[in-house]
mmCIF file of the N, C-alpha and C atoms, coordinates in Angstrom:
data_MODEL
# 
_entry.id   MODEL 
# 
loop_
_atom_site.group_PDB 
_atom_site.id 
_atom_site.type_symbol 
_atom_site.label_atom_id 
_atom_site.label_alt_id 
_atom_site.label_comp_id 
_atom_site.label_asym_id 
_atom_site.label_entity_id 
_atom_site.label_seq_id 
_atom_site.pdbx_PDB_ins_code 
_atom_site.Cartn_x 
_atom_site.Cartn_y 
_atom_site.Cartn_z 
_atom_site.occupancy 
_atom_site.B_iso_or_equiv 
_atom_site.pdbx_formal_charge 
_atom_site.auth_seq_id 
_atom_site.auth_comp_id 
_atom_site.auth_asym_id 
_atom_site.auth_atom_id 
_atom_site.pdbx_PDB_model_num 
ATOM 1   N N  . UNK A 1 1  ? 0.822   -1.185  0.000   1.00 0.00 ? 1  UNK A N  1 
ATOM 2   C CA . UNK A 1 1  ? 0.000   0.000   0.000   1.00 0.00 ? 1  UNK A CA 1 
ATOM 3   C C  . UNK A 1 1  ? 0.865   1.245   0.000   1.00 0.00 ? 1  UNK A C  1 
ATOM 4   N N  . UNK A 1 2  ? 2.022   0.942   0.809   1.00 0.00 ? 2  UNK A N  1 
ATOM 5   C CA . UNK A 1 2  ? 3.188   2.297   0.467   1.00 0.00 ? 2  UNK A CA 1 
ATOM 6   C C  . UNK A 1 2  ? 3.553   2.787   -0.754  1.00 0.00 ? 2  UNK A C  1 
ATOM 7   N N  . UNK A 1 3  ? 3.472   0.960   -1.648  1.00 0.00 ? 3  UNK A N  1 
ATOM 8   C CA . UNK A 1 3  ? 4.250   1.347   -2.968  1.00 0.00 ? 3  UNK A CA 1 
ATOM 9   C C  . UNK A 1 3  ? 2.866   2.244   -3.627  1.00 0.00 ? 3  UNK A C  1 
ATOM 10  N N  . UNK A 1 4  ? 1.996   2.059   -3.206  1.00 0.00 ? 4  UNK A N  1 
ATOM 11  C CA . UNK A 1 4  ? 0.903   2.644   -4.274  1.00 0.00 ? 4  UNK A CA 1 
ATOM 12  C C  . UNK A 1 4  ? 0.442   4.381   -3.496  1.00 0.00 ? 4  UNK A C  1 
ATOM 13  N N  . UNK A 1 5  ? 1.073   4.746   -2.785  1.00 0.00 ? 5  UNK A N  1 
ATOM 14  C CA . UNK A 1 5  ? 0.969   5.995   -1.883  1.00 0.00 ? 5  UNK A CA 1 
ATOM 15  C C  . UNK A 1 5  ? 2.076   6.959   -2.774  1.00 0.00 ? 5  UNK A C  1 
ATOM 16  N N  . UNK A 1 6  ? 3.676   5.753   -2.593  1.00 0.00 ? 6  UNK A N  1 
ATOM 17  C CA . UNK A 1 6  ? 4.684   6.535   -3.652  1.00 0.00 ? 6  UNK A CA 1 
ATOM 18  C C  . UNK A 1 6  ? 4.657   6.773   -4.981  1.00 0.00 ? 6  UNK A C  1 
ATOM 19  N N  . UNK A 1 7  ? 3.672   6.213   -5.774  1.00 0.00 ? 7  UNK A N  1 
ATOM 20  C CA . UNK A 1 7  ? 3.282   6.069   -7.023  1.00 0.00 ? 7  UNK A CA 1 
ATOM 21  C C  . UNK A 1 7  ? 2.629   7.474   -7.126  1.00 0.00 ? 7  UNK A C  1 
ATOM 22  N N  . UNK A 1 8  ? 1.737   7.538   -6.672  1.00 0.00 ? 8  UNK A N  1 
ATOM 23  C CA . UNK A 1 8  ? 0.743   8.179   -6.391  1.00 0.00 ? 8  UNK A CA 1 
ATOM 24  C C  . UNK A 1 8  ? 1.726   10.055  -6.369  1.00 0.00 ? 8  UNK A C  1 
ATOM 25  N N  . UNK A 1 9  ? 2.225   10.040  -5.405  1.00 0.00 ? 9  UNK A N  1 
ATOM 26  C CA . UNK A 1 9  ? 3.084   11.375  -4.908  1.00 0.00 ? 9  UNK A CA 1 
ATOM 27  C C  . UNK A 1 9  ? 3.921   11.527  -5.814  1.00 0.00 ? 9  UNK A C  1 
ATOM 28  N N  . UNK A 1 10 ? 4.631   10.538  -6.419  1.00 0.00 ? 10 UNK A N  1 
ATOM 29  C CA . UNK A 1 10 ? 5.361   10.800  -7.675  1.00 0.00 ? 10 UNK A CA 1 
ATOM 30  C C  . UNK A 1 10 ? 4.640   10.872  -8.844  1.00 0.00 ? 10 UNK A C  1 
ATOM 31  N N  . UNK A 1 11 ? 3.578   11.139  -8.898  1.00 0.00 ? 11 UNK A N  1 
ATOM 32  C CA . UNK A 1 11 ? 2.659   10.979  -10.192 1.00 0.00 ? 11 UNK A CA 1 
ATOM 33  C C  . UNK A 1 11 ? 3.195   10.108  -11.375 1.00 0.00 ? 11 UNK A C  1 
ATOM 34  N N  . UNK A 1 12 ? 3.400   9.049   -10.778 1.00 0.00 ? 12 UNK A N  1 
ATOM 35  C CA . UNK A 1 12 ? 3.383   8.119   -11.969 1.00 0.00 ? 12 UNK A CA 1 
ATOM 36  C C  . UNK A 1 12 ? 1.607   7.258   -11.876 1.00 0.00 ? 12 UNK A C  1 
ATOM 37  N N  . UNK A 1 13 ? 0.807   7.993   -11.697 1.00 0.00 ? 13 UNK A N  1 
ATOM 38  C CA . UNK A 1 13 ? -0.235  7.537   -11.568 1.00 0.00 ? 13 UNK A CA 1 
ATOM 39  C C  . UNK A 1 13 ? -1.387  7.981   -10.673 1.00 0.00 ? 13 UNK A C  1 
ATOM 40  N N  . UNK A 1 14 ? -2.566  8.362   -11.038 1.00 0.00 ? 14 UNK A N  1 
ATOM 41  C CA . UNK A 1 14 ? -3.317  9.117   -10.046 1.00 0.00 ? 14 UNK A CA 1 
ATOM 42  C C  . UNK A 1 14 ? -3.953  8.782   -9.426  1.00 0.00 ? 14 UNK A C  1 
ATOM 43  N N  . UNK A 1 15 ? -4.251  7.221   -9.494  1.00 0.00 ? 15 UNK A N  1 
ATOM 44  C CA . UNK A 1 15 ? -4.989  6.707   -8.365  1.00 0.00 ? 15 UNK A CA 1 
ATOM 45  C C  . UNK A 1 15 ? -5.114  5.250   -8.654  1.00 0.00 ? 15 UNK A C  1 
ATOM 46  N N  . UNK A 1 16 ? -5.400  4.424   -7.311  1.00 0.00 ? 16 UNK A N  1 
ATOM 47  C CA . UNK A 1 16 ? -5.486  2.786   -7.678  1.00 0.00 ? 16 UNK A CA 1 
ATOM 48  C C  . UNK A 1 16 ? -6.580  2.299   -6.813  1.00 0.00 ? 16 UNK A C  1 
ATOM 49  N N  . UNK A 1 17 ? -7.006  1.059   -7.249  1.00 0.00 ? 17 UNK A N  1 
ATOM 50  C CA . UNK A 1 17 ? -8.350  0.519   -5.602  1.00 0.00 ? 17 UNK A CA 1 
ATOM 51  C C  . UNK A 1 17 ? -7.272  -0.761  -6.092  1.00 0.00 ? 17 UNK A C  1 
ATOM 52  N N  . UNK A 1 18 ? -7.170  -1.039  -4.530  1.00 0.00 ? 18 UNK A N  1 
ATOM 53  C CA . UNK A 1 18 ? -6.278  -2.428  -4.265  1.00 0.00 ? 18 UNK A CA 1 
ATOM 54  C C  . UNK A 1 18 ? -8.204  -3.054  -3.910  1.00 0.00 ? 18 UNK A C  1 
ATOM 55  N N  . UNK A 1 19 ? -7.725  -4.414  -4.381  1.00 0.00 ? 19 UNK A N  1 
ATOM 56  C CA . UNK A 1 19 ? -9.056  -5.264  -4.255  1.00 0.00 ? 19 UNK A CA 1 
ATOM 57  C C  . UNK A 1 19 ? -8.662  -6.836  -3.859  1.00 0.00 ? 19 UNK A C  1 
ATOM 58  N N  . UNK A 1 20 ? -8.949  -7.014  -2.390  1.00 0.00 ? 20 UNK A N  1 
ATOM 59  C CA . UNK A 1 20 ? -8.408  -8.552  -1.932  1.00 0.00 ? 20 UNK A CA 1 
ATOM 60  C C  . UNK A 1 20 ? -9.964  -9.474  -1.648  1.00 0.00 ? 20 UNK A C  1 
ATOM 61  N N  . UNK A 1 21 ? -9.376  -10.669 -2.230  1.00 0.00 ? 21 UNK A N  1 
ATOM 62  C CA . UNK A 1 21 ? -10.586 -11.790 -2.460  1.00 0.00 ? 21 UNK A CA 1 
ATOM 63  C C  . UNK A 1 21 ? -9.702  -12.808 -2.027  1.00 0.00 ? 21 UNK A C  1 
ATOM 64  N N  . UNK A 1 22 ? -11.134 -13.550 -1.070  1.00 0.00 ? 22 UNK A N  1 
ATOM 65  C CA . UNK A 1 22 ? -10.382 -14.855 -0.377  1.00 0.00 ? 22 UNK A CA 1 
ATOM 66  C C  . UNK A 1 22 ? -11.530 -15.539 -0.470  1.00 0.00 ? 22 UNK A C  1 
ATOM 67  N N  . UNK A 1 23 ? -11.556 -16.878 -1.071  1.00 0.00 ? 23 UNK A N  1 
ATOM 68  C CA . UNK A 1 23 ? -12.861 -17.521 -0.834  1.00 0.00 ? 23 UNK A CA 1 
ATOM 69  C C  . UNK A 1 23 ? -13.999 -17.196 -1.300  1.00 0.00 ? 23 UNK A C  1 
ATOM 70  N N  . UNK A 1 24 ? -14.016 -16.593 -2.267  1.00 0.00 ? 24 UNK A N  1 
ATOM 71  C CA . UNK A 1 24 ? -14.513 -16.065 -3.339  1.00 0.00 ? 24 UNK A CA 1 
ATOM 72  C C  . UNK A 1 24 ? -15.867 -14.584 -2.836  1.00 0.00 ? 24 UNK A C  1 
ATOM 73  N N  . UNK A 1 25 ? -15.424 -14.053 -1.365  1.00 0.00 ? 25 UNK A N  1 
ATOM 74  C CA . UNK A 1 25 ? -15.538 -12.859 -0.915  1.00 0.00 ? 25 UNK A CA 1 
ATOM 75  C C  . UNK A 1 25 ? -14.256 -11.983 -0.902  1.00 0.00 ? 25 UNK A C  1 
ATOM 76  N N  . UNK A 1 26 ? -14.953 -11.050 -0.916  1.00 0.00 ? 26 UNK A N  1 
ATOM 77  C CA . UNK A 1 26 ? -13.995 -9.247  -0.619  1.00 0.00 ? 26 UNK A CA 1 
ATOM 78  C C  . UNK A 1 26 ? -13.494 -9.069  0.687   1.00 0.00 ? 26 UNK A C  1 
ATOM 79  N N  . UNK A 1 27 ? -12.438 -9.085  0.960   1.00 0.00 ? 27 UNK A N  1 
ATOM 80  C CA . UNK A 1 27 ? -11.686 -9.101  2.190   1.00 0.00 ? 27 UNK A CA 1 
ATOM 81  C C  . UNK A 1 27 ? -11.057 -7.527  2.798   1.00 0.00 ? 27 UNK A C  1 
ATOM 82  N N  . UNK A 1 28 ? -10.996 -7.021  1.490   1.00 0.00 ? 28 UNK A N  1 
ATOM 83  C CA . UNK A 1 28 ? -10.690 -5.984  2.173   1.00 0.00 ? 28 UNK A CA 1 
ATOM 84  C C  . UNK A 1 28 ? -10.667 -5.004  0.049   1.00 0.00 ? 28 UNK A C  1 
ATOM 85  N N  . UNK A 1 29 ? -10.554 -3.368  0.954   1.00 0.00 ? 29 UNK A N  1 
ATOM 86  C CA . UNK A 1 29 ? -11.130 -2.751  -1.134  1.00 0.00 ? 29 UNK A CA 1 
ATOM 87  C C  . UNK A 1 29 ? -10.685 -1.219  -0.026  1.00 0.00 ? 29 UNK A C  1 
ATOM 88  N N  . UNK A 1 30 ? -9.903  -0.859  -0.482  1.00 0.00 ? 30 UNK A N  1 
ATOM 89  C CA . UNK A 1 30 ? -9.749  0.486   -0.994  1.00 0.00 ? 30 UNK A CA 1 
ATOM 90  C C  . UNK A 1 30 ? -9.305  0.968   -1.766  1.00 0.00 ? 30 UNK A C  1 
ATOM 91  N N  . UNK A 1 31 ? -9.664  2.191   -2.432  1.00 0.00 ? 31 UNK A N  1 
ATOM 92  C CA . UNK A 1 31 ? -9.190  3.718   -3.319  1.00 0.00 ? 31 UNK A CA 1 
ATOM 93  C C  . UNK A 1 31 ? -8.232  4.287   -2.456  1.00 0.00 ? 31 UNK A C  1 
ATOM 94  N N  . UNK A 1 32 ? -7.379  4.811   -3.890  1.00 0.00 ? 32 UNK A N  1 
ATOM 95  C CA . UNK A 1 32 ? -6.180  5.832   -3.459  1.00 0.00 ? 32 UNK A CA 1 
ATOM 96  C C  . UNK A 1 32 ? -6.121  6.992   -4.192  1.00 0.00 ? 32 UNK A C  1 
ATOM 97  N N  . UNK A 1 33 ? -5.780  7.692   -3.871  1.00 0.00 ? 33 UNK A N  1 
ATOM 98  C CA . UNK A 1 33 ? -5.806  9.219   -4.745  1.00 0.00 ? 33 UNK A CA 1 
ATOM 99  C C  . UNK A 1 33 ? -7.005  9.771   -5.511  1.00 0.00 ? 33 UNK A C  1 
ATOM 100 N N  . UNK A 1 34 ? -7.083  10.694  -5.878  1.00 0.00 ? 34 UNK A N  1 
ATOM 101 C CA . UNK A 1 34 ? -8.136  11.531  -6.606  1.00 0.00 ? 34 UNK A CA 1 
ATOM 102 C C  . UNK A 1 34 ? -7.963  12.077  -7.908  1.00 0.00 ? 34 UNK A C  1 
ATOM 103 N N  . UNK A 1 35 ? -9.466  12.269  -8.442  1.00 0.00 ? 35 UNK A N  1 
ATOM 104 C CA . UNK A 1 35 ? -9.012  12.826  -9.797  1.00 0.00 ? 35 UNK A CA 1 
ATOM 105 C C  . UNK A 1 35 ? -9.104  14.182  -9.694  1.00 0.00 ? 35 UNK A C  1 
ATOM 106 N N  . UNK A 1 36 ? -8.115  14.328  -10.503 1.00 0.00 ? 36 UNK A N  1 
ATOM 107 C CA . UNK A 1 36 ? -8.246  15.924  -10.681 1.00 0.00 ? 36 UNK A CA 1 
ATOM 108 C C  . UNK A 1 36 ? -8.798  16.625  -11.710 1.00 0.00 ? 36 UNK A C  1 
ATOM 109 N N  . UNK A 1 37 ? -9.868  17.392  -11.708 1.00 0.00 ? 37 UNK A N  1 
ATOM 110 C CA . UNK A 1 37 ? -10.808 17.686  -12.587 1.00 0.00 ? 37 UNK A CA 1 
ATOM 111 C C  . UNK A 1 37 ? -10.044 19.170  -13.674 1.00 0.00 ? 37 UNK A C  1 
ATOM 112 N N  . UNK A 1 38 ? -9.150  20.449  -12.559 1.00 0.00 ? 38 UNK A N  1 
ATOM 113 C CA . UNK A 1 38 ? -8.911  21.259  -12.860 1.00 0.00 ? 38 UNK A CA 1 
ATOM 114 C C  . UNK A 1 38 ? -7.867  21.680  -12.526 1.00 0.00 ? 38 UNK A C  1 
ATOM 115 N N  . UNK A 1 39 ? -6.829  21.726  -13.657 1.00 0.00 ? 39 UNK A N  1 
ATOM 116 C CA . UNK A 1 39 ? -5.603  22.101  -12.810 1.00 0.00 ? 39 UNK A CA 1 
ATOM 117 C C  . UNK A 1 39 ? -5.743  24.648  -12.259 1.00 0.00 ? 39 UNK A C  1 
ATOM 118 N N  . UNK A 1 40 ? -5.003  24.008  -11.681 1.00 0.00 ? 40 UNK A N  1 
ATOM 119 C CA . UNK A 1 40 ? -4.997  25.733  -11.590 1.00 0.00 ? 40 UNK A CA 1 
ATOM 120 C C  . UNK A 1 40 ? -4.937  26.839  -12.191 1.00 0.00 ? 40 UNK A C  1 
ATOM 121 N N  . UNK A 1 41 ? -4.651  26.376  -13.520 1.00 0.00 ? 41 UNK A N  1 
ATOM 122 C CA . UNK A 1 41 ? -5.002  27.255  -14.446 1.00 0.00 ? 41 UNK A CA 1 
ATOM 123 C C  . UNK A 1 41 ? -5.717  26.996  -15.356 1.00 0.00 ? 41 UNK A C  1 
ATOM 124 N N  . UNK A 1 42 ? -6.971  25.995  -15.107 1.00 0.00 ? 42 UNK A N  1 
ATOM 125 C CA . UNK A 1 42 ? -8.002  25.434  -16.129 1.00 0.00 ? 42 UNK A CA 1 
ATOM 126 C C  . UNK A 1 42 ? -7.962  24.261  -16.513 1.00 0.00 ? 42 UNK A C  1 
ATOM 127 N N  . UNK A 1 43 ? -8.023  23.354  -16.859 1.00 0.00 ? 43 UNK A N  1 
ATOM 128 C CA . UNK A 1 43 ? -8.486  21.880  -17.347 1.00 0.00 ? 43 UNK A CA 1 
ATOM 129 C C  . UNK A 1 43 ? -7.268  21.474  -17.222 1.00 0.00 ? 43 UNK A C  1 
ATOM 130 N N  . UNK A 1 44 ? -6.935  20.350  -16.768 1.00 0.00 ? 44 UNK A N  1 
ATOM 131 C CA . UNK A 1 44 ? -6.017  19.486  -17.024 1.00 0.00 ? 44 UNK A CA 1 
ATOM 132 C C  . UNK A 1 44 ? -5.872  18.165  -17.968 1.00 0.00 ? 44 UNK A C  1 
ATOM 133 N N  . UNK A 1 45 ? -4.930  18.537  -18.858 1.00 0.00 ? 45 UNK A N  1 
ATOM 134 C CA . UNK A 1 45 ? -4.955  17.965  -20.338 1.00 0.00 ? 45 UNK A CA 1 
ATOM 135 C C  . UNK A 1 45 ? -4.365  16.254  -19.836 1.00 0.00 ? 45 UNK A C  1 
ATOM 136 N N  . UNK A 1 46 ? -3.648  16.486  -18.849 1.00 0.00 ? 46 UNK A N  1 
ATOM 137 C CA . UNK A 1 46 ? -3.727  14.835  -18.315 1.00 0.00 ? 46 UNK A CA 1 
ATOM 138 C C  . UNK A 1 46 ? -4.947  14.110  -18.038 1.00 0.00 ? 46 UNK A C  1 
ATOM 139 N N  . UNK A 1 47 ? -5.817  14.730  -17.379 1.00 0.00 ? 47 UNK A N  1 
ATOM 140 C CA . UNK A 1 47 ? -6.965  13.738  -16.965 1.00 0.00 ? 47 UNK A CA 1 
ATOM 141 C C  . UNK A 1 47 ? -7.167  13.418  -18.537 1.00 0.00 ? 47 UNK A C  1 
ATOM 142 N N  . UNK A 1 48 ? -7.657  13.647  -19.512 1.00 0.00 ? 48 UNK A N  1 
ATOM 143 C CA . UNK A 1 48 ? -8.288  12.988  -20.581 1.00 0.00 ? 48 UNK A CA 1 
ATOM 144 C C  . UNK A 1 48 ? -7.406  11.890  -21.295 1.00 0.00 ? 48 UNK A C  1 
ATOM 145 N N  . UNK A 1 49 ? -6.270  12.085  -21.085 1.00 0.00 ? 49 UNK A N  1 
ATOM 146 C CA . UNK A 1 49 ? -5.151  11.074  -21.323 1.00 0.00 ? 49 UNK A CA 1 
ATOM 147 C C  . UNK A 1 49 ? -5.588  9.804   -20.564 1.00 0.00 ? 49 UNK A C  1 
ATOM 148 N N  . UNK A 1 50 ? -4.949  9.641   -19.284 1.00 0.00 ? 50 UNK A N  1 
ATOM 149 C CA . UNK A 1 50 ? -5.557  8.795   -18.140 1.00 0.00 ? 50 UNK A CA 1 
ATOM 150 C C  . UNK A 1 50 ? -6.726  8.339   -18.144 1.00 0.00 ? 50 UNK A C  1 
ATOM 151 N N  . UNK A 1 51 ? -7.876  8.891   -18.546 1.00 0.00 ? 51 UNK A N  1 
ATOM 152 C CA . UNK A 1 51 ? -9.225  8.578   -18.714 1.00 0.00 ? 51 UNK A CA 1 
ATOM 153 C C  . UNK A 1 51 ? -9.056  7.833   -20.087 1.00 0.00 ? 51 UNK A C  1 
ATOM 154 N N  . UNK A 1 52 ? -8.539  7.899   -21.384 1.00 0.00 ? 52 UNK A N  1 
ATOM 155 C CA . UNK A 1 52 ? -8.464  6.793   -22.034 1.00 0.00 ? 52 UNK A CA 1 
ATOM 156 C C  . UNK A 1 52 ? -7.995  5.928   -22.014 1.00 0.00 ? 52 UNK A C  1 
ATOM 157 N N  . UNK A 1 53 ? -6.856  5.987   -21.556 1.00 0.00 ? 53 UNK A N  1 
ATOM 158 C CA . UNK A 1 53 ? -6.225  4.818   -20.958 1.00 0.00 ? 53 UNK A CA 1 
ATOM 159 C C  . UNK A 1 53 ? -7.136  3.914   -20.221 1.00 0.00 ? 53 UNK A C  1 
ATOM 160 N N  . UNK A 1 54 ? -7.430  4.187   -19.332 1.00 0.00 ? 54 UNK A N  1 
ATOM 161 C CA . UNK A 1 54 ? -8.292  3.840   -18.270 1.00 0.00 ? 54 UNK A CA 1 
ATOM 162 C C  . UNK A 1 54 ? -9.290  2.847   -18.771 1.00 0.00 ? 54 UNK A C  1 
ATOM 163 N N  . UNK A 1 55 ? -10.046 3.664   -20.173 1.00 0.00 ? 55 UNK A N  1 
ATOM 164 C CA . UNK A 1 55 ? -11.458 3.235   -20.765 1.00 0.00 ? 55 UNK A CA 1 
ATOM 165 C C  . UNK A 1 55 ? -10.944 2.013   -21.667 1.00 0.00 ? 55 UNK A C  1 
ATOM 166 N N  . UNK A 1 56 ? -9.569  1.933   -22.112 1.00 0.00 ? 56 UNK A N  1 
ATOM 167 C CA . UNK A 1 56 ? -9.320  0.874   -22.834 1.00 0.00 ? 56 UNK A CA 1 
ATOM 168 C C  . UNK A 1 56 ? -9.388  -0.933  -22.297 1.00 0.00 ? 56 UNK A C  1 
ATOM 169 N N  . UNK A 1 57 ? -8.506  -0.470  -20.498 1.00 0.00 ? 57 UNK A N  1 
ATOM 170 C CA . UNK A 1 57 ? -8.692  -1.175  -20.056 1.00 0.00 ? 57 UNK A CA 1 
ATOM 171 C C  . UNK A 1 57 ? -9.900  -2.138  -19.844 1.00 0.00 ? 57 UNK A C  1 
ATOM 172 N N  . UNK A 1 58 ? -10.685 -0.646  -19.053 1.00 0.00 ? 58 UNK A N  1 
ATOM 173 C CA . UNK A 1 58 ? -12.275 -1.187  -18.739 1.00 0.00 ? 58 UNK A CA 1 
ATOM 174 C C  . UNK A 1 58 ? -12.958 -1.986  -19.763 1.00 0.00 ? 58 UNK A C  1 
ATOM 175 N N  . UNK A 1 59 ? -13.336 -1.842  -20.850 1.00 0.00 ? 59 UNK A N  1 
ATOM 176 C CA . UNK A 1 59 ? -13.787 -2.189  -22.324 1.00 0.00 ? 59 UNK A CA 1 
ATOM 177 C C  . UNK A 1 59 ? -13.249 -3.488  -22.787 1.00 0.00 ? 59 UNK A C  1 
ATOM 178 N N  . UNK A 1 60 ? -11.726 -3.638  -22.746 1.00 0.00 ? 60 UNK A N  1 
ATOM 179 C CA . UNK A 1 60 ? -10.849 -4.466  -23.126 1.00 0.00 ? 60 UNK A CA 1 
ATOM 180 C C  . UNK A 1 60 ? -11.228 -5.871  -22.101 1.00 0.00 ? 60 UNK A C  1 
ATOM 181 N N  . UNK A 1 61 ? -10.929 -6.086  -21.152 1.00 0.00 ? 61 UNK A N  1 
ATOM 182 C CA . UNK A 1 61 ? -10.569 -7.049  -20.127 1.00 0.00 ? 61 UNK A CA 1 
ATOM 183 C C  . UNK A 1 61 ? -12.166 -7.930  -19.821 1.00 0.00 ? 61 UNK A C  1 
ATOM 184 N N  . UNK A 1 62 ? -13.065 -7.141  -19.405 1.00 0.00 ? 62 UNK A N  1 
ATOM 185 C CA . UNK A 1 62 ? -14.311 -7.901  -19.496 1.00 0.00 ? 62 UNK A CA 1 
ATOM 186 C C  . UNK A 1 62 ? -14.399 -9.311  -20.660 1.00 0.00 ? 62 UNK A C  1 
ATOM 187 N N  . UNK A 1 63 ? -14.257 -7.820  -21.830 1.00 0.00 ? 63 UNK A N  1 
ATOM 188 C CA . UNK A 1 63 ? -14.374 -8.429  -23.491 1.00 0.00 ? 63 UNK A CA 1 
ATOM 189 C C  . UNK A 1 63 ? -13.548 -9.523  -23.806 1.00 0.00 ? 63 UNK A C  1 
ATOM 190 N N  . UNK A 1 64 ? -12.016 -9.567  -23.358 1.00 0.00 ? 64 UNK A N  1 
ATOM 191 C CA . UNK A 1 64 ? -11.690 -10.866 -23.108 1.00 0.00 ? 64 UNK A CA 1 
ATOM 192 C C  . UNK A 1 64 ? -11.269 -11.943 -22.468 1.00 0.00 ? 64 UNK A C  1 
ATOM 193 N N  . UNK A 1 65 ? -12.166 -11.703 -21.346 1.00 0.00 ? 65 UNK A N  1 
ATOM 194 C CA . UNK A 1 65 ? -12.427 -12.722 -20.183 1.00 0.00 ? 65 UNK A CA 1 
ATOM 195 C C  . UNK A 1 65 ? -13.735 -13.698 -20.729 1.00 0.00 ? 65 UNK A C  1 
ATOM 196 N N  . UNK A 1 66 ? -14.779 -12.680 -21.416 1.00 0.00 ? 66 UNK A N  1 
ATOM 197 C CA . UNK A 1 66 ? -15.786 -13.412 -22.206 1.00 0.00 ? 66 UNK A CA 1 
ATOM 198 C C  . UNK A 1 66 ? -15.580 -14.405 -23.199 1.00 0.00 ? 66 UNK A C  1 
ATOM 199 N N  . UNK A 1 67 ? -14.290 -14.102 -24.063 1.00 0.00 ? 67 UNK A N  1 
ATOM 200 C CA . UNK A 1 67 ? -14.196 -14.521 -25.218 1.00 0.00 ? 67 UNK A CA 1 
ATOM 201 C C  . UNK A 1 67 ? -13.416 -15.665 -24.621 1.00 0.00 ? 67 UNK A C  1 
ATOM 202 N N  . UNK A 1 68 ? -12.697 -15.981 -23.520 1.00 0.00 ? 68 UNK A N  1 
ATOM 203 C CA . UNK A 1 68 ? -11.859 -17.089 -23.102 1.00 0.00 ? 68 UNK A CA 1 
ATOM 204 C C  . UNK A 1 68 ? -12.987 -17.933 -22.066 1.00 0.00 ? 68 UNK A C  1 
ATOM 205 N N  . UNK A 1 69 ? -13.487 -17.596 -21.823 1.00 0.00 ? 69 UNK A N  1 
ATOM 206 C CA . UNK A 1 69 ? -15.008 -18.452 -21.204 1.00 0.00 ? 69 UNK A CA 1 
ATOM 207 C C  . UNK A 1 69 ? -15.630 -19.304 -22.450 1.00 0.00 ? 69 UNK A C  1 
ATOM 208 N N  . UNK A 1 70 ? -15.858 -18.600 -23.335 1.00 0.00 ? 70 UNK A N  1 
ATOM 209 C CA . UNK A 1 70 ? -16.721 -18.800 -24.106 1.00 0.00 ? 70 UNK A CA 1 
ATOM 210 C C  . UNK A 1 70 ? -15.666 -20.025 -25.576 1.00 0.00 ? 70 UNK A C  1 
ATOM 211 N N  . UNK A 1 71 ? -14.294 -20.324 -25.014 1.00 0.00 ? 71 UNK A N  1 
ATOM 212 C CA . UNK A 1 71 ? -13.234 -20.860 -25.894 1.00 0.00 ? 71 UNK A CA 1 
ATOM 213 C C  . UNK A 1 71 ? -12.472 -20.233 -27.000 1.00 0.00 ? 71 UNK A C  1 
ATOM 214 N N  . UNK A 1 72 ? -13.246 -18.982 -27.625 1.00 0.00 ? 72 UNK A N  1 
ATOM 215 C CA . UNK A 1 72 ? -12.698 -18.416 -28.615 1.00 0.00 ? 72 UNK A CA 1 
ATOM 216 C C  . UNK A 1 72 ? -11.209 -17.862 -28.448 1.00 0.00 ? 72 UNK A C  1 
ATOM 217 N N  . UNK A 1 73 ? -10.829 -18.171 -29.337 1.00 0.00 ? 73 UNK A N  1 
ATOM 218 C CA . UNK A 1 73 ? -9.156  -17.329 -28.795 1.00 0.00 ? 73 UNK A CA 1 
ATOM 219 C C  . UNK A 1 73 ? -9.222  -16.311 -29.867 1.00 0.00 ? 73 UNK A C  1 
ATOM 220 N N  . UNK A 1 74 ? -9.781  -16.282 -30.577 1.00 0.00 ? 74 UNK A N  1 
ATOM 221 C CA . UNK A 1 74 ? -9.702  -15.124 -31.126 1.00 0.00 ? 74 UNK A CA 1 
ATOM 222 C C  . UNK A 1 74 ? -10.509 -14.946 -32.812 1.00 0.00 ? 74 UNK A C  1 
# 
């Protein structure tokens, strides 16, 4: 959780949720850091970066967790 505090302060990244599963319950789930909507002199051209990034993931990983359930490799 340190390493993801130093991540964080060094902006190599603006935020993470650590997510622990045991036994096929949630053991423990928190968020780290915040988004930043506005930098101080108006929009910050990083968030929309990060936010695609982000959306590729989200979109991506479901989509092929389905497709490897389902046998297709591709």
């Amino acid at each position: 959780m340190s390493a993801i505090n130093q991540a964080i302060a060094q902006d190599r990244l603006p935020g993470a949720v650590l997510l622990v599963g045991h036994n096929g319950q949630i053991v423990y789930r928190k968020a780290y850091g915040s988004v930043r909507w506005f930098a101080a002199g108006g929009h910050d051209p990083r968030y929309h970066l990060r936010l695609r990034l982000l959306t590729k993931v989200i979109a991506t990983t479901p989509s092929l967790m389905k497709l490897f359930e389902q046998g297709s490799s591709g």
